[in-house]
C-alpha positions as CSV (number, residue, x, y, z in Angstrom):
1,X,-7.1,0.7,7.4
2,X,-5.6,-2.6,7.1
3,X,-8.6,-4.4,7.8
4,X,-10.5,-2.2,5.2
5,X,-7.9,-2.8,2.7
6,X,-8.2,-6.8,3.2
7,X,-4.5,-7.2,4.6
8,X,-3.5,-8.8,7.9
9,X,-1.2,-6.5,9.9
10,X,1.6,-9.0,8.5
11,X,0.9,-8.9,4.7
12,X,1.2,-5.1,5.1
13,X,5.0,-5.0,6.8
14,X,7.5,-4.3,4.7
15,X,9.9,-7.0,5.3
16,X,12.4,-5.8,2.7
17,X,13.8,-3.4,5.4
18,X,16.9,-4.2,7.1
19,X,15.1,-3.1,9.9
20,X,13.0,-5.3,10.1
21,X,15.2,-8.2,10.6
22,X,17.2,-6.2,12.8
23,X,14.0,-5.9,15.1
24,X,13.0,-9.5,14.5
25,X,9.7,-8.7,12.9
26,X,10.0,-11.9,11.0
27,X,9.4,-13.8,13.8
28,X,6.2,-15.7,12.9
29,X,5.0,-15.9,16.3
30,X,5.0,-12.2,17.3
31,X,1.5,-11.2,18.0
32,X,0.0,-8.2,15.4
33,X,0.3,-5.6,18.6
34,X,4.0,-6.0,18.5
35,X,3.7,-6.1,14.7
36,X,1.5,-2.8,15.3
37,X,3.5,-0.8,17.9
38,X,6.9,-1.5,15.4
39,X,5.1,0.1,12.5
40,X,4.0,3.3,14.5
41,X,7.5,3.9,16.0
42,X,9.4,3.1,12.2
43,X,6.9,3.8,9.6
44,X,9.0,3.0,6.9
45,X,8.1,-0.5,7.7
46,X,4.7,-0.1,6.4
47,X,4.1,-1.4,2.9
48,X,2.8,1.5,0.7
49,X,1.0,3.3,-0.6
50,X,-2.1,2.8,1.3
51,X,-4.9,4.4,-0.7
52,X,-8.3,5.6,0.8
53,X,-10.9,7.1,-1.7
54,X,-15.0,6.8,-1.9
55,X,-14.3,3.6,-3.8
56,X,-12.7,1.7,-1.2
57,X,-9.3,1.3,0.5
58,X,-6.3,-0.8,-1.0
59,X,-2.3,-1.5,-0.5
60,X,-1.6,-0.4,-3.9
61,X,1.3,-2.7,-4.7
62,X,1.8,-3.1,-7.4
63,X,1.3,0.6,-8.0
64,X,-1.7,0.3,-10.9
65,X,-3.9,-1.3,-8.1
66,X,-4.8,2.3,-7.4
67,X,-6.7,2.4,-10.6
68,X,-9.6,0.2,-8.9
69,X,-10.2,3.6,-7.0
70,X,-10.3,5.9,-9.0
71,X,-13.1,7.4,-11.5
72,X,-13.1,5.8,-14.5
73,X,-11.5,8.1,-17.5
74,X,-8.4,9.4,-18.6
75,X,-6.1,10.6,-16.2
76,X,-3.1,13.1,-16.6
77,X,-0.1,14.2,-14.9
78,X,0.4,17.9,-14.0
79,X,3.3,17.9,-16.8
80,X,0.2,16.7,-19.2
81,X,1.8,13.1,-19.6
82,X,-1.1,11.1,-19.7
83,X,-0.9,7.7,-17.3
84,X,-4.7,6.3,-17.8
85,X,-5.8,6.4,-21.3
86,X,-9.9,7.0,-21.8
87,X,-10.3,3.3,-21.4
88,X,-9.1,3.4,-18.2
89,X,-5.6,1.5,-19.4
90,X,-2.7,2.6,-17.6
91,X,-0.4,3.7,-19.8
92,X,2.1,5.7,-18.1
């Protein structure tokens, strides 16, 4: 998925986690594997949210990048607070 999203296996760790340091994921010259096998065993180390749709697949940060896969058109929240307006704006 990172490859389909356009991210190296670096670009998609979260290095804001104290974990992370802890575990000495910033070390510039650990290969992706170890990068890889970290991420499986502590998944909060993965940047998120990952987003797959027909339109493509994309680390949505910040958050809005999700709009590039979805439909074009308004879009509203189940509480009826509307978040893209009709042109496709987000909003909320």
């Amino acid at each position: 998925m990172f490859a389909a999203a356009g991210v190296t296996v670096r670009e998609a760790l979260r290095v804001s986690e104290s974990v992370t340091e802890v575990l000495g994921l910033t070390d510039p010259t650990l290969p992706d594997e170890a990068l890889l096998a970290a991420m499986v065993a502590h998944p909060i180390l993965v940047q998120r949210p990952i987003v797959c749709s027909a339109r493509g697949v994309r680390l949505c940060r910040p958050l809005e990048r999700v709009l590039e896969l979805l439909p074009p058109g308004m879009l509203v929240a189940a509480d009826g607070q509307i978040l893209v307006d009709a042109a496709g704006r987000y909003v909320g």
